[in-house]
N, C-alpha and C positions, 0 to 999 in steps of 0.2 A: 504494500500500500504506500503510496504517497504524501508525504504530510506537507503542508504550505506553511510557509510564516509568513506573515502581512504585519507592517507596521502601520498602526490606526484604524485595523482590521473595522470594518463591521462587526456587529456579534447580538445575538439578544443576550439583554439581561437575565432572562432565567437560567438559560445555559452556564452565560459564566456565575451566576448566584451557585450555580450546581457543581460547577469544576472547584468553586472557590470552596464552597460545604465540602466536601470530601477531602478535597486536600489539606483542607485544617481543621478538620476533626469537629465543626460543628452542624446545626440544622440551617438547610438555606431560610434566610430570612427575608425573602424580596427586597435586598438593594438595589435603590435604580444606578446601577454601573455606569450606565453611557454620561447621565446627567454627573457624576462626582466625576469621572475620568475628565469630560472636558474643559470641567473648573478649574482641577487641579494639577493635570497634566502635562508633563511636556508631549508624550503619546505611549504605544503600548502595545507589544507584540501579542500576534495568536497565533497559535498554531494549532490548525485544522488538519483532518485526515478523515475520507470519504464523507466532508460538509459536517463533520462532529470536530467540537471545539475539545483540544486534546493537552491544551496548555496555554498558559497565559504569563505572561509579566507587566506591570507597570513600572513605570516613570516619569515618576516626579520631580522638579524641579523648583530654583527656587527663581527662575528667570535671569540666572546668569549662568557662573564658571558651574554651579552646583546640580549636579542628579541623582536623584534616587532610585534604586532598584526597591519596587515592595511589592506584595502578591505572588512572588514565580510560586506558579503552581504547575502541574503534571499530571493530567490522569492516572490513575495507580496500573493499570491494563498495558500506559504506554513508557512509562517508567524504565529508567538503563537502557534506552533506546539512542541518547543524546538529544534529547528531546527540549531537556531544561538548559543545556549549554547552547545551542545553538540560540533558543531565547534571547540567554543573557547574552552571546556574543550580537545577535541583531541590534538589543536594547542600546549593548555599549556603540556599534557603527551609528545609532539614528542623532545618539546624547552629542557625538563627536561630528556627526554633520551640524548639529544647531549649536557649533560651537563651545558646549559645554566641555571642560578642562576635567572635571573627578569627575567618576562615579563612583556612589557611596552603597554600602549594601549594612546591613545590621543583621545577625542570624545563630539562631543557636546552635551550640556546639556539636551536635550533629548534624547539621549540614556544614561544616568547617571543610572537610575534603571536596563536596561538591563547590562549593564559594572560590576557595584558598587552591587547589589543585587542580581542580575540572575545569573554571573559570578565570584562573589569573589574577584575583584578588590576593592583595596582601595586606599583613594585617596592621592595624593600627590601634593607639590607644583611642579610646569610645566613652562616652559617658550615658548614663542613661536616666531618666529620675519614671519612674511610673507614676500617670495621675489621677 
């Protein structure tokens, strides 16, 4: 099978509420996706396979040197496929057309080898406050 990546893909919201549920462990709760991504975004890979949404990333910015990776998600079916690198490798080509200098990613320690070794990331001192 074939899988696509599109940066600023189309997508319905339920779909990704449903990639986004599963990949992190909770129930989908109707966010409207499209409406927060164009607020907030710089843009936002998908990756499709036979028209099912099979992966996702965002990126946020803050309208300059700065972006953030947040969401990469995976279908669990398509998983260890290269699925989630090539994501974050498109996110980082679209961050570095518009200019932007970092990308920043935050993640816990089990995803360290996908981040730090799969994707090229290295690592840095981080601060965090929960609110």
């Amino acid at each position: 099978m074939t899988i696509t990546y599109r940066w600023r893909a189309d997508f319905d919201d339920t779909d990704l509420d449903a990639l986004h549920a599963e990949g992190f462990g909770h129930p989908a709760d109707g966010t409207g996706w499209r409406d927060r991504l164009e607020r907030h975004s710089l843009g936002w890979v998908c990756a499709e396979e036979d028209g099912s949404l099979i992966g996702f990333v965002n990126v946020a910015w803050d309208g300059g040197a700065h972006a953030f990776l947040l969401d990469t998600v995976v279908a669990r079916h398509c998983r260890s496929r290269g699925v989630g690198t090539r994501l974050v490798a498109l996110a980082a080509e679209e961050a570095r057309a518009a200019h932007c200098e970092w990308l920043h990613v935050d993640f816990e320690e089990h995803l360290r080898a996908f981040y730090v070794e799969a994707c090229g990331f290295r690592e840095t001192a981080a601060g965090l406050v929960a609110l």
